[in-house]
PDB file with one MODEL, atoms N, CA, C and O in Angstrom:
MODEL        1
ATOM      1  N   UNK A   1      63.807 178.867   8.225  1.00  0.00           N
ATOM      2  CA  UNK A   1      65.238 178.794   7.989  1.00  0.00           C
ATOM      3  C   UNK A   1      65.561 179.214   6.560  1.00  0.00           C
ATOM      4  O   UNK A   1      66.446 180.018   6.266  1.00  0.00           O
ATOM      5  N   UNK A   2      64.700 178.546   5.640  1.00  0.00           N
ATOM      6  CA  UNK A   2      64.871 179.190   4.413  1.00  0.00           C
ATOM      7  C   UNK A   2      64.903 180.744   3.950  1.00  0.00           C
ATOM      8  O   UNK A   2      65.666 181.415   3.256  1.00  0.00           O
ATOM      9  N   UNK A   3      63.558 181.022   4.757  1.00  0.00           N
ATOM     10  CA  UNK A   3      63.736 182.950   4.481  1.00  0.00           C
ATOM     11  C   UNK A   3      65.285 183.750   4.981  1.00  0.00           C
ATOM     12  O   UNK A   3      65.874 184.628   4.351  1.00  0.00           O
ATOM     13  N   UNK A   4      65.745 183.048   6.473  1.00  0.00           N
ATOM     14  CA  UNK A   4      66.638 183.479   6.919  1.00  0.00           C
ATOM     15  C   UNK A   4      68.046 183.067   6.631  1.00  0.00           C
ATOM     16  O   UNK A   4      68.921 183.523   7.366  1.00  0.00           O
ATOM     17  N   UNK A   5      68.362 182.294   5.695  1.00  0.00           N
ATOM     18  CA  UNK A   5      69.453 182.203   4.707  1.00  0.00           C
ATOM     19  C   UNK A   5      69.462 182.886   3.609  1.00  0.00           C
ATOM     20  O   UNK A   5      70.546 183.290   3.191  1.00  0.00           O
ATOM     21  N   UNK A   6      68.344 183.150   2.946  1.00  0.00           N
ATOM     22  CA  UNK A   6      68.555 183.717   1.592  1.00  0.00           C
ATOM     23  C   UNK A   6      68.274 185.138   2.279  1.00  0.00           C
ATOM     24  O   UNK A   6      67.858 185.949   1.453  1.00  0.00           O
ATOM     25  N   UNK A   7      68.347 185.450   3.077  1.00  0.00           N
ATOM     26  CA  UNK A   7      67.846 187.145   3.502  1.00  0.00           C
ATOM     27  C   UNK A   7      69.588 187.534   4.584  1.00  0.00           C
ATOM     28  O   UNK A   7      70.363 188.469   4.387  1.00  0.00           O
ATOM     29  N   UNK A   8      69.661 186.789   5.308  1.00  0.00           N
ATOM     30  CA  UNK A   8      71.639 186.736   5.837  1.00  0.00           C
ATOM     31  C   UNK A   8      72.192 186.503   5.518  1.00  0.00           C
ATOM     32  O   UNK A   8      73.238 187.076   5.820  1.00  0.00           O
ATOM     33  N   UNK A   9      72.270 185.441   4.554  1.00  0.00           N
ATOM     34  CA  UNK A   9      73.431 184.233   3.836  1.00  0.00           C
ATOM     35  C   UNK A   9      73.640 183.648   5.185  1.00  0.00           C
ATOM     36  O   UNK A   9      73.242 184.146   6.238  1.00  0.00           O
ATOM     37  N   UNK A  10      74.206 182.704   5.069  1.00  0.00           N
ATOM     38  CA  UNK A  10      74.882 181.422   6.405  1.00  0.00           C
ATOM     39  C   UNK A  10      74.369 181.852   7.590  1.00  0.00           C
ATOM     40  O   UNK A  10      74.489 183.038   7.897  1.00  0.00           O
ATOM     41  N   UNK A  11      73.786 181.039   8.345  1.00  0.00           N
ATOM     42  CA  UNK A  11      73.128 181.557   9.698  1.00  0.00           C
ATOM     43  C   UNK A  11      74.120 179.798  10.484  1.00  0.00           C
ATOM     44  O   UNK A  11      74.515 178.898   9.743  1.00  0.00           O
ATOM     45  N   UNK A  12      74.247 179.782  11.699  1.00  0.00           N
ATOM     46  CA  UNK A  12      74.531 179.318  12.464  1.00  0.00           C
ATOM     47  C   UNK A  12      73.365 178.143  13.045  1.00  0.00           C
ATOM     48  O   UNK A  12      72.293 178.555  13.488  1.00  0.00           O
ATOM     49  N   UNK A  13      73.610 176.952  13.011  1.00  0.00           N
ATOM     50  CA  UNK A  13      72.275 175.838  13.509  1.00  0.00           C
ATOM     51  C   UNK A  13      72.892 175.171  14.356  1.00  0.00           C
ATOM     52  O   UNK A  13      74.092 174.896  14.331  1.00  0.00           O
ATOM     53  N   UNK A  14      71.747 174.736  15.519  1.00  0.00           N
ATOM     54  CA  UNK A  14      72.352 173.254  16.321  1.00  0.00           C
ATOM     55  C   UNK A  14      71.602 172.265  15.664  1.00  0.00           C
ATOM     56  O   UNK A  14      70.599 172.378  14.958  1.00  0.00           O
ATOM     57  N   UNK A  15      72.359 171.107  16.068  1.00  0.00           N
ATOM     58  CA  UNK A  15      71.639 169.873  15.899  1.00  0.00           C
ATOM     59  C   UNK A  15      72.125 168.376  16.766  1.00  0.00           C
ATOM     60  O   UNK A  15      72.543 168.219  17.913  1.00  0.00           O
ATOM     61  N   UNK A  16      71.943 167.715  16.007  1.00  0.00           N
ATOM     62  CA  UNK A  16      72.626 166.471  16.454  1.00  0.00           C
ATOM     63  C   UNK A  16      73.486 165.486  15.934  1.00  0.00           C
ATOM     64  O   UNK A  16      72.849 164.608  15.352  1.00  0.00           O
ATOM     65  N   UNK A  17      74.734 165.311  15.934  1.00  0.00           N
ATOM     66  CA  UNK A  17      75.621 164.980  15.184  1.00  0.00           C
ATOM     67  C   UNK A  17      75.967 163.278  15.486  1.00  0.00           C
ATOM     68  O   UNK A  17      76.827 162.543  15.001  1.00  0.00           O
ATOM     69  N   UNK A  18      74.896 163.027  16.499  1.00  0.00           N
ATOM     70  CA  UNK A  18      75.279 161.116  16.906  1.00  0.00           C
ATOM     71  C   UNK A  18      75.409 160.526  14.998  1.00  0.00           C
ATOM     72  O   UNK A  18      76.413 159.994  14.524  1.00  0.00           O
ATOM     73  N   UNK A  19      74.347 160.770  14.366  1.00  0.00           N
ATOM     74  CA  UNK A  19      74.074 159.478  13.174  1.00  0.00           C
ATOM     75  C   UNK A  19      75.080 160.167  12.155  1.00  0.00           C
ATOM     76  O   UNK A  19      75.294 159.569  11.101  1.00  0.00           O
ATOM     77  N   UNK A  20      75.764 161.479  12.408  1.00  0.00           N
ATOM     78  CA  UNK A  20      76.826 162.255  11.186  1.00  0.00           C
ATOM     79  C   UNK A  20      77.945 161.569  10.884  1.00  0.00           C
ATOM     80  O   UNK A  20      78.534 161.456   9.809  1.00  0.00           O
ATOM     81  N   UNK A  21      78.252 160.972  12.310  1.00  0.00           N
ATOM     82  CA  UNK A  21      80.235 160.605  12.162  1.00  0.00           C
ATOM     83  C   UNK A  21      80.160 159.760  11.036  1.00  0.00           C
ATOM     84  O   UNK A  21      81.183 159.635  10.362  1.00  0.00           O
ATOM     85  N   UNK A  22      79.438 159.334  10.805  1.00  0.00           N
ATOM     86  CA  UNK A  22      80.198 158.067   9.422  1.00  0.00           C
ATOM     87  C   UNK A  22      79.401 158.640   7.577  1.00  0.00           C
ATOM     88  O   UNK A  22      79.228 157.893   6.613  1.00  0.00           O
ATOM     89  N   UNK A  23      79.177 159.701   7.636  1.00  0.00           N
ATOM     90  CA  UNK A  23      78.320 160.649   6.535  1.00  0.00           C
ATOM     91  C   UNK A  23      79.263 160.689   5.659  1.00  0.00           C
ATOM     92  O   UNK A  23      80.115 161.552   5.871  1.00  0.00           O
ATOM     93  N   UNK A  24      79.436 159.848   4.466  1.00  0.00           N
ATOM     94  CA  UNK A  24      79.986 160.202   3.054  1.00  0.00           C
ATOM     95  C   UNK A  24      79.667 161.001   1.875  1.00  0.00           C
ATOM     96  O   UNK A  24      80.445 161.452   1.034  1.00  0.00           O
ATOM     97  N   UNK A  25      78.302 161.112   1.956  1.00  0.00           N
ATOM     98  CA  UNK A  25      77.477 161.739   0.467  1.00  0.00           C
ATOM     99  C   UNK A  25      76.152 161.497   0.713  1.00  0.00           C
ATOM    100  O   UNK A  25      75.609 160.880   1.629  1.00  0.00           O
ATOM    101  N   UNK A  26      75.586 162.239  -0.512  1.00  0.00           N
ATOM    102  CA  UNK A  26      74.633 162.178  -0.398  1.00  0.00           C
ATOM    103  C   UNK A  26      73.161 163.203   0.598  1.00  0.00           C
ATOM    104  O   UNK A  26      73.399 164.115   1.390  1.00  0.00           O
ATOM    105  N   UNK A  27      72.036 162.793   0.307  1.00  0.00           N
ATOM    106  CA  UNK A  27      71.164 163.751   1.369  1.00  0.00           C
ATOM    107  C   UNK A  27      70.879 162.486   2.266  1.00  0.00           C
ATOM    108  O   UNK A  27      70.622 161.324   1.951  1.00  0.00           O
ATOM    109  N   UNK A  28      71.016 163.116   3.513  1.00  0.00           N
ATOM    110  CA  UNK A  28      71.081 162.251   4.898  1.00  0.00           C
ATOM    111  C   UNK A  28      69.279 162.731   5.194  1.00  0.00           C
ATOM    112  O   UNK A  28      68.634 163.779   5.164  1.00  0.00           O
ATOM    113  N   UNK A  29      69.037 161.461   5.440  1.00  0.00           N
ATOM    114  CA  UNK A  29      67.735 161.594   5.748  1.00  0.00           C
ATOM    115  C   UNK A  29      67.578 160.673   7.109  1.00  0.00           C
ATOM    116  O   UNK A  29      67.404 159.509   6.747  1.00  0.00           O
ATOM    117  N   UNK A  30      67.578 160.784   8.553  1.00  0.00           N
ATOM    118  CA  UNK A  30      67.193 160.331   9.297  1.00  0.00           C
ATOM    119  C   UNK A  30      66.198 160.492  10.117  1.00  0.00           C
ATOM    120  O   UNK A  30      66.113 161.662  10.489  1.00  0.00           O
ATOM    121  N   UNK A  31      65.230 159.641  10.652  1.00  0.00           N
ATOM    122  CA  UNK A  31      63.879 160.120  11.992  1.00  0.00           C
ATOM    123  C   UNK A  31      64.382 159.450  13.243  1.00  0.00           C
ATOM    124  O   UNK A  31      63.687 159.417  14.259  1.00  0.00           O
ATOM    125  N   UNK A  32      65.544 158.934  13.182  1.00  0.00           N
ATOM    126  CA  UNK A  32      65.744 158.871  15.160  1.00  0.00           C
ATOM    127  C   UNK A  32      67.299 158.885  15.543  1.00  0.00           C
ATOM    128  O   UNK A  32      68.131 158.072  15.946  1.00  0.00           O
ATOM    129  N   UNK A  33      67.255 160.008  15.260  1.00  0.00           N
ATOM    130  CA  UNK A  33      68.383 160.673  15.606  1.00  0.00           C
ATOM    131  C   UNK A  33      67.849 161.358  17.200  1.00  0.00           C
ATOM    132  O   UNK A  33      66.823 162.025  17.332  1.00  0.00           O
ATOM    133  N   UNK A  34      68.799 161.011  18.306  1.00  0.00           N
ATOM    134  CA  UNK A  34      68.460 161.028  19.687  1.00  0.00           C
ATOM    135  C   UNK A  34      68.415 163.231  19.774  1.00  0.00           C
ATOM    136  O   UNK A  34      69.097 164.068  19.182  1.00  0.00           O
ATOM    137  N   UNK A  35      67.205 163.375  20.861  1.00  0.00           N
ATOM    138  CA  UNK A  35      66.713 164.940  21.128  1.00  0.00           C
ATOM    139  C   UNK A  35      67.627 165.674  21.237  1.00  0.00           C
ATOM    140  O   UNK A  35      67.700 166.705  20.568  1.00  0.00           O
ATOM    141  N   UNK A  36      68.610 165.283  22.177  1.00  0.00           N
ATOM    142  CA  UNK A  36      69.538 166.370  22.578  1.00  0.00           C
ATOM    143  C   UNK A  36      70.639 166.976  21.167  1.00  0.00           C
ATOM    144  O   UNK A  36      71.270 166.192  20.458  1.00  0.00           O
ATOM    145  N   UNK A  37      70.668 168.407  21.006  1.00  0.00           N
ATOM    146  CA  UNK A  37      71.437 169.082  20.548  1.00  0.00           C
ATOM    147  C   UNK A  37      72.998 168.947  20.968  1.00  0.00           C
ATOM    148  O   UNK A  37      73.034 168.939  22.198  1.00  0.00           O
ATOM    149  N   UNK A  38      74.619 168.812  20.288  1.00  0.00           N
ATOM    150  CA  UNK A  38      75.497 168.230  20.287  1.00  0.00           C
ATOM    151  C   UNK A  38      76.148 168.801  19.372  1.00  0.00           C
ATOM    152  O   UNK A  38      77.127 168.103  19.106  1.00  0.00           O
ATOM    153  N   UNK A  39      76.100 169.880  18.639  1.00  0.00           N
ATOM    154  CA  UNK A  39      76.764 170.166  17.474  1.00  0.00           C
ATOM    155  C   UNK A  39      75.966 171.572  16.668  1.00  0.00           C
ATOM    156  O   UNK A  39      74.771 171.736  16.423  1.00  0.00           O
ATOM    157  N   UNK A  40      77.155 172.470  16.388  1.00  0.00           N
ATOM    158  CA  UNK A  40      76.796 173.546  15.961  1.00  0.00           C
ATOM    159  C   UNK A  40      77.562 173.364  14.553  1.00  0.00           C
ATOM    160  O   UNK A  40      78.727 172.973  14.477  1.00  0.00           O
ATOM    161  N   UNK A  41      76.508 173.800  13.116  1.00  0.00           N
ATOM    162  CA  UNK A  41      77.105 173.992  12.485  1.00  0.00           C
ATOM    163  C   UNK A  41      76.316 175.281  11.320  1.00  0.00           C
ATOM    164  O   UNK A  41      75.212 175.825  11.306  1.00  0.00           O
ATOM    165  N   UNK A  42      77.687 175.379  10.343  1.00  0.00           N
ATOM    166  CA  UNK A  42      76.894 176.161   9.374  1.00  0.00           C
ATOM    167  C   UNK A  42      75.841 176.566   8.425  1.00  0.00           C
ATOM    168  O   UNK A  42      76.350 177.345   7.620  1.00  0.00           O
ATOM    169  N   UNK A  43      74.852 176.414   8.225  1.00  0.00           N
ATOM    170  CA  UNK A  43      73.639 176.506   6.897  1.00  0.00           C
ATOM    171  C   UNK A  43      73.838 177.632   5.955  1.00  0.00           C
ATOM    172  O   UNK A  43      73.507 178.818   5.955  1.00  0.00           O
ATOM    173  N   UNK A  44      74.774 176.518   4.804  1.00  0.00           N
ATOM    174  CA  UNK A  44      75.163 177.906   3.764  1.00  0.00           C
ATOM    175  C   UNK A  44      74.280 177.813   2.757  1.00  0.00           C
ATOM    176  O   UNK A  44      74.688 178.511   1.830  1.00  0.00           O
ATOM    177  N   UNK A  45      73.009 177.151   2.428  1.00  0.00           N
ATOM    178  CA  UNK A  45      72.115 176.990   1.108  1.00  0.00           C
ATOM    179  C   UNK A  45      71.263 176.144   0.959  1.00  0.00           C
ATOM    180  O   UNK A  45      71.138 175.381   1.917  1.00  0.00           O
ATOM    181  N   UNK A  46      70.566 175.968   0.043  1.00  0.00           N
ATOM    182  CA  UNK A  46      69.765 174.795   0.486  1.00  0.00           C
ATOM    183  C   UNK A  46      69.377 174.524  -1.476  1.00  0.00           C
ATOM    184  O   UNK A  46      69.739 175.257  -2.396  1.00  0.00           O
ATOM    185  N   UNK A  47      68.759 173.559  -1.541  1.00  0.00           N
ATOM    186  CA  UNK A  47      68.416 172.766  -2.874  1.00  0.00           C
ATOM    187  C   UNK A  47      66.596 172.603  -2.870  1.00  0.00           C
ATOM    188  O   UNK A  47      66.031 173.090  -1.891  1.00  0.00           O
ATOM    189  N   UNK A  48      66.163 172.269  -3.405  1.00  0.00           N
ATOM    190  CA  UNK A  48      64.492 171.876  -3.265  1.00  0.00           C
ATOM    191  C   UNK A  48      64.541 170.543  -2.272  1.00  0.00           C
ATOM    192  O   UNK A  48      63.460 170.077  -1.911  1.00  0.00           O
ATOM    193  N   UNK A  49      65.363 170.129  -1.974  1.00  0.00           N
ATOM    194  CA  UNK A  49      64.958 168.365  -1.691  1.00  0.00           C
ATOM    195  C   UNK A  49      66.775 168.709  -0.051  1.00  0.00           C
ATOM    196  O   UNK A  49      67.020 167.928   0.868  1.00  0.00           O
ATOM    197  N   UNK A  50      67.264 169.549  -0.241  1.00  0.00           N
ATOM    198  CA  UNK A  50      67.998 169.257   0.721  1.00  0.00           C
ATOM    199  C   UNK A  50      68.977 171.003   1.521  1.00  0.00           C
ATOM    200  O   UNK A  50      69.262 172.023   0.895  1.00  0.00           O
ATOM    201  N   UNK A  51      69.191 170.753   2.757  1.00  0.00           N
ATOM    202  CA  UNK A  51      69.920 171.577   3.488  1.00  0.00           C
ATOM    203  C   UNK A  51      71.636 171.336   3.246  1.00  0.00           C
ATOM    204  O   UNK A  51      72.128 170.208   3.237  1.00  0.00           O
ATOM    205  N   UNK A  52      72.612 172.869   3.012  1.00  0.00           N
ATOM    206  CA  UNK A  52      73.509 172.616   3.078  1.00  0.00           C
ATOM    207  C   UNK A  52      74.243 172.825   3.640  1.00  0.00           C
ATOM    208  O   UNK A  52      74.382 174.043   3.529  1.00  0.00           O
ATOM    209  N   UNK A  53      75.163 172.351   4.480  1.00  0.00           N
ATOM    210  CA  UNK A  53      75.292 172.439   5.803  1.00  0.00           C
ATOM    211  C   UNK A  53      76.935 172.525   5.838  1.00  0.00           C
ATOM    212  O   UNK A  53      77.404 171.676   5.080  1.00  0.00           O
ATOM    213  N   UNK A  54      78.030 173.378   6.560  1.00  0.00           N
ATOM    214  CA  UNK A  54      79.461 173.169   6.394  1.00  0.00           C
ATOM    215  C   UNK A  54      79.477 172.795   7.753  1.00  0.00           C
ATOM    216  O   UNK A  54      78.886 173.537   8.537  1.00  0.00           O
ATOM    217  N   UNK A  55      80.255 171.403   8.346  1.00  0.00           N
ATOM    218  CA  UNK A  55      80.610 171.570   9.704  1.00  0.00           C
ATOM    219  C   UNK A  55      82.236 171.692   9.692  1.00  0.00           C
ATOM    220  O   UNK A  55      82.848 172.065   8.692  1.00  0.00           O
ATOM    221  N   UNK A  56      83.020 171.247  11.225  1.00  0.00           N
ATOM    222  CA  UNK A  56      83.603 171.869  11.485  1.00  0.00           C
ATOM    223  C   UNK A  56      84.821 170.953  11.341  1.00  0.00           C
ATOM    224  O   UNK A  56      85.946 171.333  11.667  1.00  0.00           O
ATOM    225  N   UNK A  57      84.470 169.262  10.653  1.00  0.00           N
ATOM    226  CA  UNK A  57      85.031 168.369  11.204  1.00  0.00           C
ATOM    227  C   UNK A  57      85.973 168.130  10.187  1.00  0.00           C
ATOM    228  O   UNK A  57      86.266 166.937  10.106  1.00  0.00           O
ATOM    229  N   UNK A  58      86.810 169.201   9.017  1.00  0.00           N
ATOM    230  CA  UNK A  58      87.515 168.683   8.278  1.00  0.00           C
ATOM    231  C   UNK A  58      87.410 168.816   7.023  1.00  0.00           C
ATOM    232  O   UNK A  58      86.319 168.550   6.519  1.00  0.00           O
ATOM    233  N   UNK A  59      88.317 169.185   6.325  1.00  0.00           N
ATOM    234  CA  UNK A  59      87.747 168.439   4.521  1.00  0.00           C
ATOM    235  C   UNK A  59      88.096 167.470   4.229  1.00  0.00           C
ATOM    236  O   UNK A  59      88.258 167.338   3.016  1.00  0.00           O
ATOM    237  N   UNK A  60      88.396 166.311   5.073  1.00  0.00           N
ATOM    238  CA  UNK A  60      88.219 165.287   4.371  1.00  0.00           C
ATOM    239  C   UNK A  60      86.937 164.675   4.834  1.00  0.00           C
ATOM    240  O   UNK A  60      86.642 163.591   4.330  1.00  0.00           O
ATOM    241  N   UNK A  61      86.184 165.165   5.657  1.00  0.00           N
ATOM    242  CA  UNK A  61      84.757 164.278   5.805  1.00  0.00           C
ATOM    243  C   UNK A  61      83.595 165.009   5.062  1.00  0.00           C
ATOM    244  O   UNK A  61      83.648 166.233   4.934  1.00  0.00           O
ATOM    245  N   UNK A  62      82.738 164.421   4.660  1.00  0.00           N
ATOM    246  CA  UNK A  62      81.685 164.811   3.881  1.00  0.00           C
ATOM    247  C   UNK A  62      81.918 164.726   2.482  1.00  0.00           C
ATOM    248  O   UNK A  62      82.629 163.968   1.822  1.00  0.00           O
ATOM    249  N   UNK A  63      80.776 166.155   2.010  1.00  0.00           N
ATOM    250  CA  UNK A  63      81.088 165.852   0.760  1.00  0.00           C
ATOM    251  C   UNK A  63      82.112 167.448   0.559  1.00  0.00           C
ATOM    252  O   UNK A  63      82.254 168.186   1.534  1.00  0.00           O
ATOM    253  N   UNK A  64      82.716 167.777  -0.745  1.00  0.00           N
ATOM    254  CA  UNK A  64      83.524 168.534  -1.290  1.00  0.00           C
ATOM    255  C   UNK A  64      83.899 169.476   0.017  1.00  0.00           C
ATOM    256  O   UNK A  64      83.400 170.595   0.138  1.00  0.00           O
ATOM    257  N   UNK A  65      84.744 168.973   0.903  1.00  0.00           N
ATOM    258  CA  UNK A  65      85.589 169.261   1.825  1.00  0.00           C
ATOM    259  C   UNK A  65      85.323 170.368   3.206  1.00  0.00           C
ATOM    260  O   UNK A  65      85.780 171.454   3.561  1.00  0.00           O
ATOM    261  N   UNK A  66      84.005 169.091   3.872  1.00  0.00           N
ATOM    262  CA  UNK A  66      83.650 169.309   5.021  1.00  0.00           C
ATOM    263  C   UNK A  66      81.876 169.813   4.737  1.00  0.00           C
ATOM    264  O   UNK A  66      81.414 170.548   5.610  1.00  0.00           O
ATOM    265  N   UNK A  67      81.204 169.537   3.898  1.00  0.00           N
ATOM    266  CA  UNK A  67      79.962 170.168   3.635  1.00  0.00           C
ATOM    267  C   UNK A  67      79.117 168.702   3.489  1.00  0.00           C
ATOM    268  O   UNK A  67      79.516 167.591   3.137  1.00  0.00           O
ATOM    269  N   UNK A  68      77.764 169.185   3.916  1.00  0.00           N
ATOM    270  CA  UNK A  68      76.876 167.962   3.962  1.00  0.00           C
ATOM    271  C   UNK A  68      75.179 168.329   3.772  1.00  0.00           C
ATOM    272  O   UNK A  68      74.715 169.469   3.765  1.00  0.00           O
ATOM    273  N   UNK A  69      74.572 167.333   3.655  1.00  0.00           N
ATOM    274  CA  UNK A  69      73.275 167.904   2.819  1.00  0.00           C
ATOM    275  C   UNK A  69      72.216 166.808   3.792  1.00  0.00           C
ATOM    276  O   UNK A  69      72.442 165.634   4.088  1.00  0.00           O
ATOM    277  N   UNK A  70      71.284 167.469   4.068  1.00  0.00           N
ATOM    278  CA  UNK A  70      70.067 166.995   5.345  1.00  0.00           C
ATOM    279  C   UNK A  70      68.689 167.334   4.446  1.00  0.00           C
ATOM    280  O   UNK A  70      68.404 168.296   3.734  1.00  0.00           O
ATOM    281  N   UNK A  71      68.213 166.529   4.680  1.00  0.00           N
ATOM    282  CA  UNK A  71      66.321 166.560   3.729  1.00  0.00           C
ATOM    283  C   UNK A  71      66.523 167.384   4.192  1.00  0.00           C
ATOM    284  O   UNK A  71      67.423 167.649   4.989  1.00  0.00           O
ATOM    285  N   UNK A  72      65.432 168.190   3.647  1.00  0.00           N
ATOM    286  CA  UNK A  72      64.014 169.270   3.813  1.00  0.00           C
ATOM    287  C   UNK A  72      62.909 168.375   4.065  1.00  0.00           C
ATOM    288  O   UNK A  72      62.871 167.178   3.780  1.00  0.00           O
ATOM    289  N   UNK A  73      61.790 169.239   4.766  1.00  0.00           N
ATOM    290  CA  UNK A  73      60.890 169.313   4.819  1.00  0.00           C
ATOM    291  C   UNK A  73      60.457 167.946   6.104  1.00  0.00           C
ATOM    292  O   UNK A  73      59.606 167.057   6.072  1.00  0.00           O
ATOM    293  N   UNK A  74      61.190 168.215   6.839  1.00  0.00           N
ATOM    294  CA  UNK A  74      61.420 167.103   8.302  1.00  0.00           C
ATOM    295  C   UNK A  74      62.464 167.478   9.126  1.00  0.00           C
ATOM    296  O   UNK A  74      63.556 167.821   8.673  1.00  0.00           O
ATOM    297  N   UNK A  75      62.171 167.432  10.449  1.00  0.00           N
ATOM    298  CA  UNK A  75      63.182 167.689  11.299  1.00  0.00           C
ATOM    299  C   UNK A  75      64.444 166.631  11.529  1.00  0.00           C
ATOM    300  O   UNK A  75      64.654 165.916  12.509  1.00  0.00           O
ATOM    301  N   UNK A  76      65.238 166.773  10.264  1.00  0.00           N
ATOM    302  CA  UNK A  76      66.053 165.240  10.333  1.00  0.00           C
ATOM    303  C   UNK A  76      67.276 166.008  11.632  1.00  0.00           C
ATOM    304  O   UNK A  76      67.500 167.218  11.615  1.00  0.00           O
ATOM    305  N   UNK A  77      67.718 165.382  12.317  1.00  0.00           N
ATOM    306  CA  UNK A  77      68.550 165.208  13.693  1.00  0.00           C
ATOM    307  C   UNK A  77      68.307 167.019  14.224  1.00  0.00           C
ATOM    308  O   UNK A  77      69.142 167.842  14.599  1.00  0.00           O
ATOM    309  N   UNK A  78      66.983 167.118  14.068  1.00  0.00           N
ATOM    310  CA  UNK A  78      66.277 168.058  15.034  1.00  0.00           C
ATOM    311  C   UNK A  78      66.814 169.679  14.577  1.00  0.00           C
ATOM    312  O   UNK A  78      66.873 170.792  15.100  1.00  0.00           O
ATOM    313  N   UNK A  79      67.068 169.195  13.596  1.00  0.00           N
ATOM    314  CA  UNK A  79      67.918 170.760  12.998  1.00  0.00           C
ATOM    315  C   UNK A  79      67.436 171.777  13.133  1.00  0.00           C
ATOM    316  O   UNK A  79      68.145 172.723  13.475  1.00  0.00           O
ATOM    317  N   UNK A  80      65.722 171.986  12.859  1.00  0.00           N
ATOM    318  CA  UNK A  80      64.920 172.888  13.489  1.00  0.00           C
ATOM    319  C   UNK A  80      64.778 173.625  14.490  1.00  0.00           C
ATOM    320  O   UNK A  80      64.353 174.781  14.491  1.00  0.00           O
ATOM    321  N   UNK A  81      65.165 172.921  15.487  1.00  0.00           N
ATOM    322  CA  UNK A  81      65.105 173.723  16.918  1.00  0.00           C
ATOM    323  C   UNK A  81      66.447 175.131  17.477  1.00  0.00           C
ATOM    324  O   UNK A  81      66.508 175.689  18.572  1.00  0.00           O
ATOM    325  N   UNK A  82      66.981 175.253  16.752  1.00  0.00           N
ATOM    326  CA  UNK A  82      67.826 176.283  17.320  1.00  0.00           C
ATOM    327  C   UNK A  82      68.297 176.926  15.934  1.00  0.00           C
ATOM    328  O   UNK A  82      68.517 175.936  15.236  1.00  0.00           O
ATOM    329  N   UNK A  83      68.510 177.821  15.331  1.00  0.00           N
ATOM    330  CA  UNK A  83      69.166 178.484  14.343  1.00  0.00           C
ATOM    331  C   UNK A  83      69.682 180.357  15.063  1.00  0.00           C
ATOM    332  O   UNK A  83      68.961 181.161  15.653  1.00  0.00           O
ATOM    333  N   UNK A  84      70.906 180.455  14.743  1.00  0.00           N
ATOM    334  CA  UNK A  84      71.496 181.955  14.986  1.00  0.00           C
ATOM    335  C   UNK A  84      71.357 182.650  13.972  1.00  0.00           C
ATOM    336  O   UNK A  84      71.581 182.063  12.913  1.00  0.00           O
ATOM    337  N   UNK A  85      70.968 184.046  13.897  1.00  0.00           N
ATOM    338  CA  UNK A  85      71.531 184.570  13.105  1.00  0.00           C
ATOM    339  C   UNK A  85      71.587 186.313  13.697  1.00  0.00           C
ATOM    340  O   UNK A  85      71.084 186.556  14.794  1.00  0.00           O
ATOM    341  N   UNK A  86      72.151 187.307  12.978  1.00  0.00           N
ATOM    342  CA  UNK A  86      72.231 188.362  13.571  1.00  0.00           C
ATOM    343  C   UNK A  86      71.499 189.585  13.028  1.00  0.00           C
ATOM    344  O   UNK A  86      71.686 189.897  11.852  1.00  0.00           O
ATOM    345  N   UNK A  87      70.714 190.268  13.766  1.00  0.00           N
ATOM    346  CA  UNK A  87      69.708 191.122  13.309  1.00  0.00           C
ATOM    347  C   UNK A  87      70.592 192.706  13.505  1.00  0.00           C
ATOM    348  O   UNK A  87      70.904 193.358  14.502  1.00  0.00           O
ATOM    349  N   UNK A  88      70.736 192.855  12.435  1.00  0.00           N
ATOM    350  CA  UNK A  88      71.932 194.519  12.520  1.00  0.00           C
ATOM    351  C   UNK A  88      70.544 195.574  12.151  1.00  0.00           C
ATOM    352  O   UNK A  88      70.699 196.793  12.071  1.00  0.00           O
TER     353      UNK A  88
ENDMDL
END
């Protein structure tokens, strides 16, 4: 995912958004966040220690108006398993 952000910019991810609804700040680090995929969102960057993620739900949720940040280096709410991006 990393090569394919800094090589597209923003690629498209699923994941799972059950443990998101109440996400204020911060890097969200969860391990049981339920399998099924539920939510598509953006991957605009990433940090050494975290994913940055725009979803769809607003600027007033998250952090600086609709953006949110997921460890690295673990499949926190399965983010791994599906990513878009477009090969021109």
């Amino acid at each position: 995912m990393e090569r394919a952000v800094a090589h597209f910019g923003p690629v498209t991810v699923c994941l799972n958004s059950d443990r998101l609804q109440h996400y204020k700040g911060g890097v969200f680090n969860a391990d049981d966040c339920p399998l099924k995929l539920t939510h598509m969102v953006l991957l605009v960057g990433y940090t050494a220690d975290a994913w940055i993620l725009k979803n769809s739900w607003g600027t007033k949720w998250g952090e600086r108006g609709g953006y949110f940040r997921l460890a690295r280096g673990s499949n926190v709410c399965n983010l791994n398993y599906e990513i878009t991006y477009p090969l021109v």
